[in-house]
BAMITOR-110976 format. One record per residue: x, y, z negated of N, C-alpha, C in turn; residue in three letters; chain. Coordinates in nm, 4 decimals, always signed. Atoms other than C-alpha are relative to their C-alpha. Layout:
// BAMITOR-110976
X;Y;Z;X;Y;Z;X;Y;Z;ALA;A;
...
// end
This chain:
// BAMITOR-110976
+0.0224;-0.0663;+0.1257;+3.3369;-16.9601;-3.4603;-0.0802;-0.0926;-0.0925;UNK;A;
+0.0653;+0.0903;+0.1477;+3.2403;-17.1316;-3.7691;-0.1123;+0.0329;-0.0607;UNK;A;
+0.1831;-0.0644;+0.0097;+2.8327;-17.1218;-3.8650;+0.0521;+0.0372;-0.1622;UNK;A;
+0.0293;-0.0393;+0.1116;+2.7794;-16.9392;-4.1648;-0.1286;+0.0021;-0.0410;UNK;A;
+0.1345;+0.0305;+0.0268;+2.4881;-17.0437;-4.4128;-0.0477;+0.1261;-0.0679;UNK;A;
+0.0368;-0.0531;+0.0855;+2.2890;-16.8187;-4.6118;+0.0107;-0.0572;-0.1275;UNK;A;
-0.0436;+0.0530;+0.1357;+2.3672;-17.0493;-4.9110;+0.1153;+0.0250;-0.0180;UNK;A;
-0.1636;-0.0684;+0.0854;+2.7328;-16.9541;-4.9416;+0.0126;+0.1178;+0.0089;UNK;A;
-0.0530;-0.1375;+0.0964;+2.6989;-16.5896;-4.9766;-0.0748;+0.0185;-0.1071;UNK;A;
+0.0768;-0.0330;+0.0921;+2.6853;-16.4288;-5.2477;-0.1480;+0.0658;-0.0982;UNK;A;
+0.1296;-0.0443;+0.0784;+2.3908;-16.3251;-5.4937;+0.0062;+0.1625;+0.1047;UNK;A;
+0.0291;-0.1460;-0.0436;+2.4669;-15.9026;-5.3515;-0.0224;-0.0277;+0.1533;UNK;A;
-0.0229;-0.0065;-0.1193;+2.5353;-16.0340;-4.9996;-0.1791;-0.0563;-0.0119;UNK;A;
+0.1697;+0.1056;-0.0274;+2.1554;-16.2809;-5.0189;-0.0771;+0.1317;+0.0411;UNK;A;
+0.1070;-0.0360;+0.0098;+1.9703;-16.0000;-5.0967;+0.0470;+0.1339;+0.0932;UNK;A;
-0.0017;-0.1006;-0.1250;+2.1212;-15.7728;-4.8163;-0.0274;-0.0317;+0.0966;UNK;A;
+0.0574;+0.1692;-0.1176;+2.0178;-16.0845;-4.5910;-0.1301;+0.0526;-0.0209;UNK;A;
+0.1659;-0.0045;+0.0068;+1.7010;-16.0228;-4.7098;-0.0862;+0.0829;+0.0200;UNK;A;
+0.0453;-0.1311;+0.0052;+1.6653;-15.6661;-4.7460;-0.0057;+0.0382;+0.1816;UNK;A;
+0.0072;-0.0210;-0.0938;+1.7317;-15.6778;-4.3759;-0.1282;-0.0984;+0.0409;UNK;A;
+0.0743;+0.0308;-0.0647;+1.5111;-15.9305;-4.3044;-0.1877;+0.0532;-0.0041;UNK;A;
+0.1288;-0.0611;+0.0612;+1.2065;-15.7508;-4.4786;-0.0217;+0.1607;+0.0962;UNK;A;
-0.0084;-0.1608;-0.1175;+1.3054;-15.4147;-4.2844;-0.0590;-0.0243;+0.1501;UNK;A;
+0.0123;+0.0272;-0.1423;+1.2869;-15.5800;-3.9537;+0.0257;+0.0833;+0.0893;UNK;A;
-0.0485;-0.1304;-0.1228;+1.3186;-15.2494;-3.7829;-0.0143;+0.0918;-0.0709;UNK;A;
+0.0203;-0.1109;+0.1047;+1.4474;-14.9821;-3.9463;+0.1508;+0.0398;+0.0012;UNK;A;
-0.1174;+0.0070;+0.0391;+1.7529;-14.9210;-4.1336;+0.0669;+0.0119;-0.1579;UNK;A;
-0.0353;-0.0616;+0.1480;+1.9524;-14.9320;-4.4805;+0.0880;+0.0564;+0.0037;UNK;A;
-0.1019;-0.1543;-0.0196;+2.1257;-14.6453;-4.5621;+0.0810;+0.0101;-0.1473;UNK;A;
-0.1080;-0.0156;+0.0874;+2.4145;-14.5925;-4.7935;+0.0068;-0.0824;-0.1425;UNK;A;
-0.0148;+0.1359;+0.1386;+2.5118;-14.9470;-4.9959;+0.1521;+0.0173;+0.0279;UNK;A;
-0.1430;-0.0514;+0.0668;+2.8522;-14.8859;-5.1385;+0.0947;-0.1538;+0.0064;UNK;A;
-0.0608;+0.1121;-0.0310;+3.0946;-15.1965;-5.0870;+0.1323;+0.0282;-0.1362;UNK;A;
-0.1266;-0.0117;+0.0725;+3.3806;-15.2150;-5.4010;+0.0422;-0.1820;-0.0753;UNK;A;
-0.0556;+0.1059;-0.0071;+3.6236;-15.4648;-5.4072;-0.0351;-0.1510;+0.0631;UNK;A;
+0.0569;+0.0853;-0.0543;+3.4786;-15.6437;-5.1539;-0.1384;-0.0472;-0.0109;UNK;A;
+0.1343;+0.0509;+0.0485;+3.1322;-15.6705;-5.2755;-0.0922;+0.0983;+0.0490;UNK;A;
+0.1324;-0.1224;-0.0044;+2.7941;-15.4880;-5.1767;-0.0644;+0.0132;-0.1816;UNK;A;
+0.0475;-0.0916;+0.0888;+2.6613;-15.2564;-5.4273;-0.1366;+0.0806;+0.0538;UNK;A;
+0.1448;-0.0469;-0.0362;+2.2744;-15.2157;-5.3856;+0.0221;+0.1516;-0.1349;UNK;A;
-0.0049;-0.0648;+0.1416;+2.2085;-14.8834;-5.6358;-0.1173;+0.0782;+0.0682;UNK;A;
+0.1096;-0.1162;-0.0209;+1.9715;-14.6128;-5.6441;+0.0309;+0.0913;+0.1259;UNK;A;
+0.0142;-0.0518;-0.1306;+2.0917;-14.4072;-5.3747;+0.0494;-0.0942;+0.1171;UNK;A;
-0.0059;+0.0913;-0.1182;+2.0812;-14.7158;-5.1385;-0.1810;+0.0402;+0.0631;UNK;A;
+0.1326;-0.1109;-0.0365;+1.7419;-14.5926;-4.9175;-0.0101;-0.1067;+0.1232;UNK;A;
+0.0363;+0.1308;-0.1405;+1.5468;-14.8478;-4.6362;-0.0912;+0.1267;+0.0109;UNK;A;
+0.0717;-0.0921;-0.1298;+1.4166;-14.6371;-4.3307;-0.1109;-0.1497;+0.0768;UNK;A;
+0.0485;+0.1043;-0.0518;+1.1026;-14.8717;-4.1891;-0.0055;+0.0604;+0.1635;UNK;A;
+0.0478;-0.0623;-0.0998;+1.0186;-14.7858;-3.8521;-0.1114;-0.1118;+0.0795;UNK;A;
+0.1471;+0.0738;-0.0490;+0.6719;-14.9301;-3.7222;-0.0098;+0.0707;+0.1243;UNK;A;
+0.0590;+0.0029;-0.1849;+0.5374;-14.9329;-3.3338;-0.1438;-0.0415;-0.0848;UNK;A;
+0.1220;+0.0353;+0.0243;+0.1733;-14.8622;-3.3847;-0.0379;-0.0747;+0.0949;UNK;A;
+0.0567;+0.0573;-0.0958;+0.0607;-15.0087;-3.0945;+0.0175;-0.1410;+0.0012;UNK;A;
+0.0236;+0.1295;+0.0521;+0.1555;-15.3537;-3.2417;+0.0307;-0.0641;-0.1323;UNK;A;
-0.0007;+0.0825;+0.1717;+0.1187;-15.6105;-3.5612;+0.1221;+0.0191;-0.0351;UNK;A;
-0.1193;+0.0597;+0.1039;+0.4049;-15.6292;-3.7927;-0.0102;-0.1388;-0.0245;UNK;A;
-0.0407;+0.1754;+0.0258;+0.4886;-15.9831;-3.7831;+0.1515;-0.0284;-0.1097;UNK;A;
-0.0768;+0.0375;+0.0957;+0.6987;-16.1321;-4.0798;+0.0909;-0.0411;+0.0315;UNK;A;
-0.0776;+0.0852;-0.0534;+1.0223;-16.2887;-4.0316;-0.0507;-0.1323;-0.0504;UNK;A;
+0.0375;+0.1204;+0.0767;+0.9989;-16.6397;-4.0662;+0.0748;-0.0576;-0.0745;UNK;A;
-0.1602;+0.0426;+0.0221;+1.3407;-16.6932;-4.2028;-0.0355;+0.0579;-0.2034;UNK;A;
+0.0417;-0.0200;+0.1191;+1.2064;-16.5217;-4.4958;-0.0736;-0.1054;-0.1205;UNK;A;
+0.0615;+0.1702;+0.0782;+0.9975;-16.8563;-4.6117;+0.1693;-0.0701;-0.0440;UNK;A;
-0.0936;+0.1107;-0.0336;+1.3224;-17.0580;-4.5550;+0.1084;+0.0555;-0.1301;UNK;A;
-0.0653;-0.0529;+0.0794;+1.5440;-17.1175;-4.8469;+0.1769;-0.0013;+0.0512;UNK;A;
-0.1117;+0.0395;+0.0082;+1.8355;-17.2060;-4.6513;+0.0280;+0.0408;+0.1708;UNK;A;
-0.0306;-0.0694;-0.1434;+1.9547;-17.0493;-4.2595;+0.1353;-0.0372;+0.0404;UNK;A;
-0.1114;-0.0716;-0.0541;+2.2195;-17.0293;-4.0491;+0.0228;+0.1702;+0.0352;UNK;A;
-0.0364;-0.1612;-0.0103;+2.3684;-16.6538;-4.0394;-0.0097;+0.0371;+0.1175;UNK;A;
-0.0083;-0.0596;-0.1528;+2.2968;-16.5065;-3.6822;+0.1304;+0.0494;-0.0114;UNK;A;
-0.1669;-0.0714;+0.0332;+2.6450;-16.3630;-3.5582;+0.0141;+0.1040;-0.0418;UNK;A;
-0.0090;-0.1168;+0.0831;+2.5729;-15.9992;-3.6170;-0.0004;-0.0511;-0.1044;UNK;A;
+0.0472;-0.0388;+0.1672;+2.5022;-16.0654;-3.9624;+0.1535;-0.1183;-0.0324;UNK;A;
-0.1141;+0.0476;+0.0270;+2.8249;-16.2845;-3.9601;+0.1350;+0.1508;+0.0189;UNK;A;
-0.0981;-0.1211;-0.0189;+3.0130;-15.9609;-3.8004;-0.0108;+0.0815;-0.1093;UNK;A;
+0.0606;-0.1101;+0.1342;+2.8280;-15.7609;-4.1264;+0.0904;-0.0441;-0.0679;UNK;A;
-0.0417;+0.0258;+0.1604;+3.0014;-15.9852;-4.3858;+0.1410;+0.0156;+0.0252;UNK;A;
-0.1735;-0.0244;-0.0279;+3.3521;-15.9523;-4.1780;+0.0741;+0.1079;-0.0212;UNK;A;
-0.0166;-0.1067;+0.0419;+3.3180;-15.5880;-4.1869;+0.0282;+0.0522;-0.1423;UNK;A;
-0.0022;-0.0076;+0.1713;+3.2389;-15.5903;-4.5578;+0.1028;-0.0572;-0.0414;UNK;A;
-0.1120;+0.0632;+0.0343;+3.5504;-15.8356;-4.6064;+0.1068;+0.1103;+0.0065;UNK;A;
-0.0995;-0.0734;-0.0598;+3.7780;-15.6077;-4.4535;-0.0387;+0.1513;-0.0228;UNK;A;
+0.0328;-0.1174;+0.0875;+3.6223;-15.2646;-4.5996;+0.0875;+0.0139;-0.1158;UNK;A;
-0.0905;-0.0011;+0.1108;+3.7518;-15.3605;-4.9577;-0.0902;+0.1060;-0.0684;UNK;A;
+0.0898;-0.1268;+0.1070;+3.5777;-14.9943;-5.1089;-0.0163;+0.0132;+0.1465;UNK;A;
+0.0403;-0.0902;-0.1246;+3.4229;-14.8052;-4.9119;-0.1897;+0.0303;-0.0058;UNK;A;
+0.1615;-0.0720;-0.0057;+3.0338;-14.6800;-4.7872;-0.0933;-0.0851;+0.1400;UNK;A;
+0.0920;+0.0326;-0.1401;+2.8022;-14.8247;-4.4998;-0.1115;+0.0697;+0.0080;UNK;A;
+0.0855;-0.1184;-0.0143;+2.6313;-14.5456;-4.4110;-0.1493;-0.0194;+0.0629;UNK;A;
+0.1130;+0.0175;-0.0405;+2.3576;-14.6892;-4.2067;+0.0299;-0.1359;+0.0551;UNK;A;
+0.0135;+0.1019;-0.0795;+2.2997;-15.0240;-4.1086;-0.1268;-0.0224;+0.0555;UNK;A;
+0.1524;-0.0240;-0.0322;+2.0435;-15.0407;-3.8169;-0.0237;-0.1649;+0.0079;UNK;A;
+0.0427;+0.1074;-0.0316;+1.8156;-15.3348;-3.8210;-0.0974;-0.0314;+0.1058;UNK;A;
+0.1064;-0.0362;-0.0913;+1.5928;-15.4518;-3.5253;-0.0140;-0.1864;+0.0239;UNK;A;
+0.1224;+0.1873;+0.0460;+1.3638;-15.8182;-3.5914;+0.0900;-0.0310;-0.0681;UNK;A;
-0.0224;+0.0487;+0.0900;+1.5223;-15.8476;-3.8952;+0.1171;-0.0366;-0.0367;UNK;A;
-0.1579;+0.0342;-0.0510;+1.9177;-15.8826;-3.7632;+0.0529;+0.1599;-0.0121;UNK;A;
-0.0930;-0.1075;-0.0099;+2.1619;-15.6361;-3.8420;+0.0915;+0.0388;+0.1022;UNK;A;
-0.0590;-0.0335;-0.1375;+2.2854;-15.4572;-3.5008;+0.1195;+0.0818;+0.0256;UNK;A;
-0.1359;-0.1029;+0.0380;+2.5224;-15.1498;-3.5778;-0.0134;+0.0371;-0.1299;UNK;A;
-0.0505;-0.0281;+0.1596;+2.6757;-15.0697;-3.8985;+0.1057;+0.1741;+0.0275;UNK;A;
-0.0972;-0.1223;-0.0224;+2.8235;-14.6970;-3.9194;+0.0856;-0.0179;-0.1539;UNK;A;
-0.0902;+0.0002;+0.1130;+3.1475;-14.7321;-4.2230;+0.0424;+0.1738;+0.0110;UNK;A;
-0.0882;-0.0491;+0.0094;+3.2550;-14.5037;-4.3876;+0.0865;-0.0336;-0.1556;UNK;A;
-0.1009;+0.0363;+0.1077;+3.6153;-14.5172;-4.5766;+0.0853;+0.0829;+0.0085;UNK;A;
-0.1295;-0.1605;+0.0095;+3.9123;-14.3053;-4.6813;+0.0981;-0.0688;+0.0877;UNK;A;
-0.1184;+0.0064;-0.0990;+4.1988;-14.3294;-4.4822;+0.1389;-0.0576;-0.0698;UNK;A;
-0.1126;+0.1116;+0.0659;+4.4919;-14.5671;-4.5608;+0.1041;+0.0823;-0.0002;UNK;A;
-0.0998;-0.0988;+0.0351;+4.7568;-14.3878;-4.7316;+0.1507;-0.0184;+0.0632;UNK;A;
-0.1441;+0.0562;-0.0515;+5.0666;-14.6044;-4.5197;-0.0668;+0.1511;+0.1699;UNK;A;
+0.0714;-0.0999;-0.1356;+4.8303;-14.3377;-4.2075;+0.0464;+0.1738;-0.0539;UNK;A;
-0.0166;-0.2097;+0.0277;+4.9078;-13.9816;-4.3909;+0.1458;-0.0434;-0.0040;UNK;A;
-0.1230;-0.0253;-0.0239;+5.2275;-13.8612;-4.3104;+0.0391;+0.1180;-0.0815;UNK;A;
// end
């Protein structure tokens, strides 16, 4: 599989890179995908979830202006490719990597009978 940088996605995709990496553990909840693109908006919503019993440590990837894409977060942008419209209802994050993604989309009209 072919590395993917954080310098070749786009401006909506960066800052869903980012928005995950700032979450670290948590989740973002309903970013809208049309025509292939993420769509941050007002009802897009970050769930944090903190463990008292230890520090919040920063990512470090967050300093860095330039990464390789971990694979989840390569599987994220494949999903989003292949969405087209559609909803991502929750994407959970855990140290800052996007793990499961729940879609939702309408149903392909060549599928109704």
């Amino acid at each position: 599989m072919q590395e993917t940088r954080y310098s070749q996605l786009s401006m909506p995709r960066k800052i869903l890179i980012r928005t995950c990496q700032r979450v670290n553990y948590g989740a973002i909840l309903n970013v809208r995908v049309v025509n292939g693109e993420i769509e941050l908006n007002i009802q897009s919503e970050v769930l944090l979830d903190f463990q008292l019993n230890n520090d919040s440590i920063e990512r470090r990837e967050l300093q860095l202006i330039d990464f390789v894409l971990p694979a989840e977060s390569c599987r994220l942008m494949t999903q989003i490719d292949s969405l087209t419209d559609g909803l991502l209802e929750k994407i959970t994050v855990h140290d800052g990597i996007p793990r499961r993604v729940i879609v939702r989309r309408s149903i392909p009209r060549e599928a109704i009978i």
